[in-house]
C-alpha positions in Angstrom: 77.6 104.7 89.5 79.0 102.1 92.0 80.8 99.8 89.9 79.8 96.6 92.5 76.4 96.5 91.0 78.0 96.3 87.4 77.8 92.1 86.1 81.2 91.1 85.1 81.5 87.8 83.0 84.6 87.1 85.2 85.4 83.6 82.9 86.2 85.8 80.3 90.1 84.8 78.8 92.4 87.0 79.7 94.8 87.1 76.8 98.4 88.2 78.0 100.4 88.3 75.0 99.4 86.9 71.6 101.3 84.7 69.8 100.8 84.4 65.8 103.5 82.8 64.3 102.5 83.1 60.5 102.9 87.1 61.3 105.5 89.3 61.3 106.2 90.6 65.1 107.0 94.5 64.5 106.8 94.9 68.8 105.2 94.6 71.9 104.5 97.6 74.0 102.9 98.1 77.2 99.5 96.7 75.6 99.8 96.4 72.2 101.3 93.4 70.3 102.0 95.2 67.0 102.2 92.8 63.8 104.1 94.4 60.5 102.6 94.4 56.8 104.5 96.5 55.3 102.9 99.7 54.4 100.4 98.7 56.9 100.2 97.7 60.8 98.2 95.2 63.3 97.5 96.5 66.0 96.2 94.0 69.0 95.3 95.0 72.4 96.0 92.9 75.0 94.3 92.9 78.3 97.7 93.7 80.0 97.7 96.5 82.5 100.7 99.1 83.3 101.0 101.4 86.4 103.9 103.8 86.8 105.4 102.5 83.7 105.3 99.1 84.9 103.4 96.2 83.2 101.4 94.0 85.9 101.5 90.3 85.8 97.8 90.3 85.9 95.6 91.1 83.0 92.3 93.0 83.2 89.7 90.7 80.9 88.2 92.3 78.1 90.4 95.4 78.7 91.8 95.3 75.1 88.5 95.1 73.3 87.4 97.8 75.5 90.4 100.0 74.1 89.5 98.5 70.6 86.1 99.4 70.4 86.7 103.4 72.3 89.5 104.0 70.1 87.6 103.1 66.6 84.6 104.9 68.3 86.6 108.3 68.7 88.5 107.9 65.2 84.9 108.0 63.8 83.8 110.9 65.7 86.9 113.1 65.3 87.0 112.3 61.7 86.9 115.9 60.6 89.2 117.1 62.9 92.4 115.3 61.0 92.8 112.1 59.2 93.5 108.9 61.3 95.7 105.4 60.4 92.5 103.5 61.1 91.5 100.9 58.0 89.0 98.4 59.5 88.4 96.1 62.9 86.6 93.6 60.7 89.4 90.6 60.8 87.6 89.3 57.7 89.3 92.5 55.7 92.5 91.8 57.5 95.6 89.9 55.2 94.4 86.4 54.7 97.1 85.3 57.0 95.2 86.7 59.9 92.3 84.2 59.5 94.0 81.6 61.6 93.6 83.7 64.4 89.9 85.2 64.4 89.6 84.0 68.0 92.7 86.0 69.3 91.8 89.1 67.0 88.6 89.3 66.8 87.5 92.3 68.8 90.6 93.5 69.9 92.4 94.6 66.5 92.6 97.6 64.1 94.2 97.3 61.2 96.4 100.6 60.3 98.3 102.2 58.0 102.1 102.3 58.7 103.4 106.3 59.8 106.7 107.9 60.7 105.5 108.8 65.0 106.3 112.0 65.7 108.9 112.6 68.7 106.1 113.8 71.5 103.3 113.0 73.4 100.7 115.6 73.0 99.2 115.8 76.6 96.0 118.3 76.9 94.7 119.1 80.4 91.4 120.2 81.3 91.3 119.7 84.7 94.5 120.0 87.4 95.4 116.7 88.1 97.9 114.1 88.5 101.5 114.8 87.4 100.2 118.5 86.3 98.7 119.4 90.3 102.1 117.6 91.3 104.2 120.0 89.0 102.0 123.2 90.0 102.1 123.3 93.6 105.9 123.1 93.5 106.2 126.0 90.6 102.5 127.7 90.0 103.1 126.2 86.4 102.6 123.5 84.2 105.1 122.3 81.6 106.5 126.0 81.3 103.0 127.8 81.6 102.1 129.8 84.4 98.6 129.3 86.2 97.2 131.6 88.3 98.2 131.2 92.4 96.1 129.5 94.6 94.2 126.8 92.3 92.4 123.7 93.4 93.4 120.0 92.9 91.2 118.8 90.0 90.0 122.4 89.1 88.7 122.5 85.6 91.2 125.2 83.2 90.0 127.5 81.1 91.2 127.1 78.4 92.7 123.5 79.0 96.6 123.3 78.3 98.8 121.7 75.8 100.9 120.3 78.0 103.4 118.0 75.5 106.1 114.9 76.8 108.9 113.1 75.5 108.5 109.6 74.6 110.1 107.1 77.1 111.0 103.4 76.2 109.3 100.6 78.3 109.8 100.7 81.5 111.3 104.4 82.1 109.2 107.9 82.5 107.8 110.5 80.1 109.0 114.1 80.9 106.7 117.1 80.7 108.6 119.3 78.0 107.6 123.1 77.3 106.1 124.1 74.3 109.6 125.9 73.0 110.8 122.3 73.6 108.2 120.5 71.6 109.3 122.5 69.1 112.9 122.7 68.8 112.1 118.7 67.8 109.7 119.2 65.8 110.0 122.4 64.6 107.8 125.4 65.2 105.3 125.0 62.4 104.8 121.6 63.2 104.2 121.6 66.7 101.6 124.6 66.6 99.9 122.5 64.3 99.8 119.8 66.6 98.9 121.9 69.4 95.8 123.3 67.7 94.8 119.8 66.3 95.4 118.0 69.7 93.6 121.0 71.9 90.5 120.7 69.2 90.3 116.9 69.3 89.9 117.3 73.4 87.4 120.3 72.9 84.9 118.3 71.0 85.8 115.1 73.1 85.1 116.6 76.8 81.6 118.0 75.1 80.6 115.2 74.1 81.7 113.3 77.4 79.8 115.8 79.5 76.9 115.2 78.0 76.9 111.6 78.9 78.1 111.9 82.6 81.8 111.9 82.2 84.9 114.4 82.3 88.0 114.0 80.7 90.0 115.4 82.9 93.0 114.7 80.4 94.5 112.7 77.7 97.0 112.2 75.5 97.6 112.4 71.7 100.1 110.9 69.0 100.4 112.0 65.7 102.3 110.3 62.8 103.3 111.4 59.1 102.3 109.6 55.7 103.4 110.9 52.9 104.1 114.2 54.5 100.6 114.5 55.8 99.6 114.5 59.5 97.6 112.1 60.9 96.2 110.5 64.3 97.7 107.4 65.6 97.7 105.2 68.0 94.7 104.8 70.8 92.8 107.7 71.4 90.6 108.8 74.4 90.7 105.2 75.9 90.7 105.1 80.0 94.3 103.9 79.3 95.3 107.1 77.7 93.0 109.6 79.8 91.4 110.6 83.3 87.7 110.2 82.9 85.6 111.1 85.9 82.1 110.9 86.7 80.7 114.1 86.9 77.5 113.2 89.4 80.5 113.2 92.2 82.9 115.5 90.6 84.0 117.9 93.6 87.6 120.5 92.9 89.8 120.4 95.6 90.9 116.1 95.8 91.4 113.9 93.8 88.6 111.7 92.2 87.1 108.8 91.6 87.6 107.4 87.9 86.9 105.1 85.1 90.2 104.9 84.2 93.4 102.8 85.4 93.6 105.8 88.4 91.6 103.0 90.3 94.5 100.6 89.8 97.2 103.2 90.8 95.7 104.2 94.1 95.6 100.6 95.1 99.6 100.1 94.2 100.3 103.1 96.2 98.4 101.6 99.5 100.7 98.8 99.3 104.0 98.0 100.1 105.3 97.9 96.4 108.2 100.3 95.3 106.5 101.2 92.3 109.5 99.2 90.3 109.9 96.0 88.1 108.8 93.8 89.3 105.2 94.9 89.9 102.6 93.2 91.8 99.9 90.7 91.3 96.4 92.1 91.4 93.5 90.7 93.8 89.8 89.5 91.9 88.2 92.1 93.6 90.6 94.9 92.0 90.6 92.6 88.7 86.8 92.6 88.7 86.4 96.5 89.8 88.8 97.4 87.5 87.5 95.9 84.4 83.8 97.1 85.6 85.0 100.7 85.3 86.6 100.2 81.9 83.0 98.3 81.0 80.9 101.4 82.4 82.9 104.3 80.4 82.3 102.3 76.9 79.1 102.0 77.7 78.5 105.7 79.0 80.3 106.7 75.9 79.2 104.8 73.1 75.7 103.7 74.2 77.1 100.0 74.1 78.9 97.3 76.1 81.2 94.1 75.6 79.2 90.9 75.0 80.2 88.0 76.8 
């Protein structure tokens, strides 16, 4: 769909960072403003934007509700695949000290329990792209598995690959690890568990996707431990943590166009900007085609879009 004829509510507030005193600051990532209960966690997403590990002094409005309402979408929806640290988005079943903030929160938060992260990423590929395509045409292989010779940029795989990272801190780069690696951290029981759980989750994800005009070409998993028992964390299946494409102009052998913050890395890399701190304001028209994408795969997804 071309994303011009999308209506953006432009006068939306872009919110930054948050700032809520009465709370306990636990961290601030990339996106997230993470507030500490205890045995639970707040977690707030902000309408920042990163690219190449770098956050962007300019926010994309309403980008952190989008993530909000995908994420709580797919939690639902994967359900019976494994447990989740989800507890609510309603900020009226938040902690009592949250109420001063319902404007901030409202929309943008999920309130979750408190896990021990495991060590990885747990990447799964469906489609040869980005860092993977990079990694294959210098080896025929991705993350330690071999692919057969003479594939296409943004070929679908068959059957996608578990493709884990390491976990960098803010401002430096994941590395693609191997399997044998994922699990000389973990240990081997561990990671084939997460393998199978994170290669299900995107089996049932790209089906349903397809169905509704988009491919995941990839995303990425995190998995925590609570009380000894695995569960999924984080985001999940959010255009900030996957490729999604639309399929009416899906064509192997380029790269595509996306719904995801792709849009916003191809228009770094056509300017002069080292691709260091510090990054680069964004133009409105990037700002408002940006935020129109995130808009259309919600509503593609989930049959609903952000009021205004």
């Amino acid at each position: 769909m071309d994303t011009h004829n999308i209506s953006i509510d432009m006068t939306e507030p872009v919110v930054l960072t948050t700032e809520c005193p009465e709370l306990a600051l636990y961290a601030r990532g990339k996106v997230r403003d993470i507030y500490d209960f205890g045995d639970r966690l707040l977690l707030v997403a902000t309408d920042r934007i990163s690219a190449f590990d770098v956050v962007l002094p300019t926010g994309i409005p309403g980008k952190g509700r989008v993530l909000t309402a995908l994420s709580a979408f797919w939690f639902h929806v994967t359900a019976d695949l494994v447990p989740n640290h989800l507890l609510t988005t309603e900020v009226d079943a938040f902690p009592p000290t949250c109420r001063p903030y319902r404007e901030t929160l409202q929309g943008r938060s999920m309130l979750v329990k408190k896990t021990k992260p495991l060590p990885i990423e747990c990447i799964v590929r469906g489609y040869l792209s980005g860092s993977g395509w990079a990694e294959y045409q210098k080896t025929g292989a991705v993350s330690g598995i071999p692919l057969a010779a003479g594939l296409l940029e943004s070929c679908r795989l068959d059957p996608p690959l578990f493709t884990p990272s390491t976990k960098a801190e803010q401002g430096a780069h994941d590395v693609n690890i191997t399997f044998d690696e994922a699990a000389a951290q973990l240990g081997t029981e561990m990671a084939e568990r997460v393998r199978k759980l994170s290669l299900a989750l995107y089996e049932r994800a790209r089906a349903y996707a397809l169905e509704r005009g988009i491919i995941i070409a990839d995303t990425k998993f995190e998995f925590g431990l609570l009380d000894g028992n695995l569960i999924l964390i984080d985001e999940v299946l959010t255009p900030d943590s996957s490729r999604f494409w639309p399929c009416d102009t899906y064509a192997p052998g380029r790269s595509q166009p996306s719904f995801d913050k792709q849009f916003v890395r191809d228009y770094l890399k056509s300017i002069a900007w080292e691709l260091r701190e510090p990054g680069p304001e964004l133009p409105p028209e990037i700002v408002a085609r940006t935020y129109a994408k995130y808009q259309e795969a919600l509503r593609r997804l989930t049959g609903a879009g952000l009021s205004s």
